[in-house]
N, C-alpha and C positions, 0 to 999 in steps of 0.2 A: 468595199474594203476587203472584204473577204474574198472575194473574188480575185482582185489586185494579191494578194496572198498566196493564192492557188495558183498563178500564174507563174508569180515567181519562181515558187516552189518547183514546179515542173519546168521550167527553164534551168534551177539549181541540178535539177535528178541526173542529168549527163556525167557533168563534174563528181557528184558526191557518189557516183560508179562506176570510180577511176580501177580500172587494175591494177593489182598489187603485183610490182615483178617478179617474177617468178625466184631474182636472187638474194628474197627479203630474209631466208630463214638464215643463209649463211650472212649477209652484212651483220642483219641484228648480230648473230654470232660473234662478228668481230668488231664491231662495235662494243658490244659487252666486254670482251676481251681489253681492249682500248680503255676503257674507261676503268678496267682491274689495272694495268697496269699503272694509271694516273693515280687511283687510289693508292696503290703500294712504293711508289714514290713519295707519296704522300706522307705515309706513316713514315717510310724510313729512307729519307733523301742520300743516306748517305754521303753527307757532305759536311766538310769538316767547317765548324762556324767561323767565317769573316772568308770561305769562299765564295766570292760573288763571282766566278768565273764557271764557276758549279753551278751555282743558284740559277746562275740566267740560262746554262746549259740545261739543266731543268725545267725551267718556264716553258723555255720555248718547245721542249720537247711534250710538254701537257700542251702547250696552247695548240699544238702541230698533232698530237692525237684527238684532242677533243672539239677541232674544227674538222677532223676527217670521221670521227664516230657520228658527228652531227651529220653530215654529209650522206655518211653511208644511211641510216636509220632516215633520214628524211623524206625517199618515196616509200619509203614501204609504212607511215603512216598516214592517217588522214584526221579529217575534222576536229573535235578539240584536242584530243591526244596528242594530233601532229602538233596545235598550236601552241600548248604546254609546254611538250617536250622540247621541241625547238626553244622556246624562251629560255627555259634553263639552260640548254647550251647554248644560246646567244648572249644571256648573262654569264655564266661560266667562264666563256671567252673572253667577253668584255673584260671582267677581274684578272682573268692572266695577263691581260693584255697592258693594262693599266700597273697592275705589279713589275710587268717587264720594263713599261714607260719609266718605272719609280727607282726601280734598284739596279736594270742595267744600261749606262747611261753610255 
């Protein structure tokens, strides 16, 4: 068994010494950026209540940044971090995406 283990293991070692491209420092960058301005619509949508023409202008503009921060941020991690991280923004999306399903019909 242990054997079977160490095999594996050195068949995984290629993959889990993937290079990181070389345009990780700026995506993260603007990833980060992306994900500030989704929070600061956040706080303050500026949108006057019962615009649902707003609202959905809004959605769709978080669900349109925060499938591109995901995007950008996803070669430049790896092994659980990458798996995490993606989940939240694969959930994050999912809930815009289902709010957009709800409110803009």
């Amino acid at each position: 068994m242990r054997g079977a283990l160490a095999l594996l293991f050195l068949a995984a070692a290629p993959a889990l010494a993937q290079p990181v491209p070389v345009t990780c420092q700026r995506d993260m960058e603007e990833s980060s950026r992306l994900i500030r301005g989704i929070q600061q619509r956040d706080k303050n949508p500026g949108i006057a209540r019962g615009d649902m023409v707003g609202l959905c202008r809004l959605l769709r503009q978080n669900e349109k940044d925060m499938a591109i921060a995901r995007n950008l941020q996803a070669p430049c991690l790896t092994g659980f971090e990458k798996r995490e991280t993606l989940a939240m923004f694969d959930s994050n999306i999912v809930d815009i995406r289902e709010a957009i399903a709800r409110v803009c019909k």
